[in-house]
N, C-alpha and C positions, 0 to 999 in steps of 0.2 A: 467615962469616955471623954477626951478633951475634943473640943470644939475647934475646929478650923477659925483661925481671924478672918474678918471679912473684908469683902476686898472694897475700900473706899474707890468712888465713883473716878473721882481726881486721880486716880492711878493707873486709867485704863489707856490703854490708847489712842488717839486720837481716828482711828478708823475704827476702832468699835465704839467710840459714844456715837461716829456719825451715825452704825445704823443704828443704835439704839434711837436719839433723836428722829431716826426717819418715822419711827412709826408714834410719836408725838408732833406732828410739825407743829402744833399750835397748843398753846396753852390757856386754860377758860380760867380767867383768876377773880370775877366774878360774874351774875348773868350780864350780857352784854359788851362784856370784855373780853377781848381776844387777844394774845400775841404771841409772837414765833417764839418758841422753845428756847431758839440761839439768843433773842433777847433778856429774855429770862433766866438764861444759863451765864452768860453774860454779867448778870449782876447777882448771882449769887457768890462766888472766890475769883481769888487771883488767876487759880489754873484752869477750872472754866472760864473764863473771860476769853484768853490767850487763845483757846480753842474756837470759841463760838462766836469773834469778833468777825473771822474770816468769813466764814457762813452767811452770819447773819449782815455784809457788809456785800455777798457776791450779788445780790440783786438791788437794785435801786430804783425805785416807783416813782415819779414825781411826775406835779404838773410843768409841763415847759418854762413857767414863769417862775415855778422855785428850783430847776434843775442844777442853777449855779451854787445856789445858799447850799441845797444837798449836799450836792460832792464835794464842796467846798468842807462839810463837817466829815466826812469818809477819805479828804485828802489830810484832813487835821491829826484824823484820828490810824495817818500812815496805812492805810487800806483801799488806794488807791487802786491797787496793785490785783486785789481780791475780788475788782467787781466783773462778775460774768456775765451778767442780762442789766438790759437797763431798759427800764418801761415808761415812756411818757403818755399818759392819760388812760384809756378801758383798755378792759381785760377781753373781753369778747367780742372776737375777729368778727364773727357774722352779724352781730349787731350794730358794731363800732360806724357811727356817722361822724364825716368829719366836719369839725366845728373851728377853723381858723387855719389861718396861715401859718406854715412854718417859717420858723428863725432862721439868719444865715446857721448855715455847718458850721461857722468858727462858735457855736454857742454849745454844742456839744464838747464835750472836755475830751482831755485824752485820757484814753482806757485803755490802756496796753492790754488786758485779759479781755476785754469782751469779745464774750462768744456769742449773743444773742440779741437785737435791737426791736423795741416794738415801738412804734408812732404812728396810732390808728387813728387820731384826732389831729395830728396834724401833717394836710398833706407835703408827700416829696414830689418834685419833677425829676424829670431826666435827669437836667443839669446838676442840680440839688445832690442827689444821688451821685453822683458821677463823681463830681468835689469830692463826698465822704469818701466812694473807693480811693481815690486819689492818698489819703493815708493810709499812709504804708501797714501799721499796726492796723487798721481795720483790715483793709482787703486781704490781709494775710490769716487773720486768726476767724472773723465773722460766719457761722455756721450757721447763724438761726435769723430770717428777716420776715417781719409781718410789719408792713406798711400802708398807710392811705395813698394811694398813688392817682396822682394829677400829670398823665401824659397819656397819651394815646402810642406811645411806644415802649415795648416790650424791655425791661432794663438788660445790657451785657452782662450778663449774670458771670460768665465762664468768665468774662474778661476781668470782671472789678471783683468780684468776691469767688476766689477759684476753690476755697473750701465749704461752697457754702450748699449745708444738706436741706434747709427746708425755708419754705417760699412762701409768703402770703399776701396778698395784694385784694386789700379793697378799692375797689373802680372808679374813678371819677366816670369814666369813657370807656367805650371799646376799647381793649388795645391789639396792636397788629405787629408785622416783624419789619421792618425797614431793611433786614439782612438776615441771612441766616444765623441761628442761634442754634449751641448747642452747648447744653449743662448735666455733662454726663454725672456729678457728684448730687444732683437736687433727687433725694427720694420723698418727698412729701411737696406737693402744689394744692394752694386754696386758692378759691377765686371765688370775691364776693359782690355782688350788686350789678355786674355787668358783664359781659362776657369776654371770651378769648373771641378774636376773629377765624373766620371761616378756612384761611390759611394755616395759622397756631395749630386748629383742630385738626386740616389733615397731614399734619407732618409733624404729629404730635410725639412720634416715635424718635425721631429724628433729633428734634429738640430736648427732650427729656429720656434718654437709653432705658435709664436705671430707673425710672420712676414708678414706687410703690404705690405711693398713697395720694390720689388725685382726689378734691373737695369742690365741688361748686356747689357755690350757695345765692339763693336769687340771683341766679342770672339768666339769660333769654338763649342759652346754649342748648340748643335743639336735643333731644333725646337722639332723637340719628345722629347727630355728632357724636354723643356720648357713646352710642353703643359700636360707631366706628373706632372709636379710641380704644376702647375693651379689646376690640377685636384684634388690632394690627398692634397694642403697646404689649406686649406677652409680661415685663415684668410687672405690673401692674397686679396687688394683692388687694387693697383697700380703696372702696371707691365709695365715694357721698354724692349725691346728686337733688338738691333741691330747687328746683326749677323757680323762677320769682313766676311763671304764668304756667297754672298746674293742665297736665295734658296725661289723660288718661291710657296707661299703657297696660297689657293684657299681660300678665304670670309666664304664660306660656310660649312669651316673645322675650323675656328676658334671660330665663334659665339660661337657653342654647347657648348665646353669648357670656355666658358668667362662664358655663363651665366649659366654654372653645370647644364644643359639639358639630357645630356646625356653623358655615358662614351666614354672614347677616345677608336678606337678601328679602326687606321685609318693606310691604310696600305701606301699607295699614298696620296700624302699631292696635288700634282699636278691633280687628276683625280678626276670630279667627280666622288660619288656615283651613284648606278642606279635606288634609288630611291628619288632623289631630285627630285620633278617637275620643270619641264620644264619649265614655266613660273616665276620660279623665279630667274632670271638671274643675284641678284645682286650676288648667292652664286658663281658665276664661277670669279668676279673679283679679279683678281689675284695682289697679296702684296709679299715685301719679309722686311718689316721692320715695327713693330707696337709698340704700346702706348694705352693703356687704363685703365676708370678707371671704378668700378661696386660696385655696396653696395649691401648686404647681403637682403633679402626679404622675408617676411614670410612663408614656404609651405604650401601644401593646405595638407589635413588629410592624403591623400592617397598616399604624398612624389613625388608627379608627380609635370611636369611642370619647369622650373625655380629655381634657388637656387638664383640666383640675376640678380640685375636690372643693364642694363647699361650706364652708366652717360657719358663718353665720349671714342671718340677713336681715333685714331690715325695712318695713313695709309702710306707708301711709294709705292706708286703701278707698277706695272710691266709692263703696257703695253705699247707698241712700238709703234703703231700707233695711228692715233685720229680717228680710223675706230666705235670705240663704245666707247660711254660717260658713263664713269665707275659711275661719283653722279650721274648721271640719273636712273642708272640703281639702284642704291643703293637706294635712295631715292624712287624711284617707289613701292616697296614693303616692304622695310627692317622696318620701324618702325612698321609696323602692325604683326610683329614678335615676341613671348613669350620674356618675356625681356626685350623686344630693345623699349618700348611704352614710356619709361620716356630718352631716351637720348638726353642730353643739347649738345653736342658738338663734330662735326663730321670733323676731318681735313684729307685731303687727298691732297699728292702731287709728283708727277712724280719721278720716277729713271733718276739721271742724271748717264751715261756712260762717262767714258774719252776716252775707245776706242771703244767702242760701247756694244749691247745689249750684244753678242756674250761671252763677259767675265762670263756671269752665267751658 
């Protein structure tokens, strides 16, 4: 029987090494050492290189103080052209403090590709910002912006960056609207350290049409604000809600609003209603941090019932003692719940106190 020849790696084409590469992104070449695949691929032949130069060239990590020396070795090495995301300082949004003042805008190079900007260490203003839209290759191609932001006003988002899908803004301050805004391309909003004002929140629909995926993280944005947002934004699938001052809300005040059962109309988030029955106890466990996600569901003729189905959730829960088994009680009834019959994924886990319960 003759053997088929095998097919050298160097002869595949360049969209099948990418996925093959996708499921190596990093390579361990001994304990403690890490690096990208495309590096590695890079310095093994000629025709790998040509391949994985692009790749490993489309993000750019630096601190602000070496951002020139950087791109300066990715403009040498004619890969200018290649860079998609460019990150100046931490990787994570909700942690990221910022630590210095940003550079003029002319210290950013030109990117003709970039799609993606993160500067969470150092903040932007208005004006700041306004300059970047002001090039033309940014405000036309820029889809993805996670910033420290140093204004108390809301950026023109539709105006300066009209293709841009997803938002991230750590807080110096409150911020508010100056004018009406409206960013029908944003499907993903984070907001971290401080809030939207009390306007933003209720004309949240207005501002944001399309918007999926809404994140707040430490901020002093009221649970009733959130659960008006759920209420009146319909596209809205993916929603994070970690409150920086935790306030204890009841199971069975949040459902209704996840799955648009019924209007909010809820005066005590901590009491139940008097007409919950009694036997269903999962609705009194008590949460003050949540995560879930729900997809849209057909109604029945007569608009009753259900607006959506809940796919997964996400629980920090409140209780002090191991007196009552909150998944038991959840599980005992809750899935045979309008809604709640298709949910994949159910996580639930303790409030840790550094000084005890008493802080809520």
């Amino acid at each position: 029987m003759s053997l088929q020849p095998q097919t050298r790696l160097t002869s595949l084409p360049n969209e099948l090494l990418e996925i093959i590469c996708s499921f190596v992104p990093v390579w361990s070449i001994f304990p403690g050492k890490r690096r990208s695949i495309y590096a590695v691929s890079a310095r093994t032949n000629r025709q790998l290189r040509s391949f994985a130069l692009a790749f490993l060239f489309s993000k750019i990590s630096a601190k602000l103080s070496k951002l020139r020396e950087r791109t300066k070795f990715v403009e040498d090495a004619a890969y200018l052209d290649a860079v998609r995301c460019l990150r100046l300082g931490s990787r994570d949004f909700s942690r990221a403090m910022p630590i210095g003042d940003f550079s003029p805008v002319q210290d950013l190079p030109e990117l003709p590709g970039l799609q993606e900007l993160i500067s969470m260490d150092h903040p932007l203003d208005y004006p700041t910002l306004h300059s970047l839209a002001m090039k033309s290759k940014y405000q036309s191609r820029l889809q993805h912006l996670s910033l420290s932001w140093n204004d108390d006003r809301l950026p023109d988002i539709q105006e300066w960056f009209p293709q841009l899908k997803t938002l991230c803004l750590s807080l110096y301050e409150p911020v508010h609207l100056d004018f009406p805004v409206s960013a029908p391309n944003i499907t993903s909003l984070a907001v971290c350290h401080h809030r939207l004002s009390s306007e933003i929140c209720a004309s949240f629909r207005s501002c944001f049409p399309n918007l999926r995926s809404p994140a707040l993280y430490q901020t002093s944005t009221e649970i009733t604000e959130l659960f008006s947002i759920i209420e009146t934004t319909p596209s809205l699938c993916e929603v994070t809600y970690r409150p920086s001052t935790a306030e204890i809300i009841l199971l069975g005040h949040l459902i209704p609003v996840i799955v648009g059962d019924s209007s909010f109309r809820i005066e005590d988030l901590t009491v139940p209603p008097f007409h919950w029955p009694a036997h269903y106890s999962w609705r009194n466990v008590e949460f003050v941090d949540l995560a879930f996600v729900r997809k849209p569901v057909e109604c029945s003729v007569d608009n009753s019932g259900p607006r959506y189905s809940l796919i997964s959730l996400s629980l920090e829960l409140r209780s002090e003692t191991g007196e009552k088994d909150d998944l038991m009680e959840i599980l005992s009834d809750f899935p045979s719940q309008p809604g709640l019959a298709h949910i994949e994924e159910l996580c639930l886990a303790p409030v840790i106190y550094s000084d005890g319960p008493s802080d809520l």
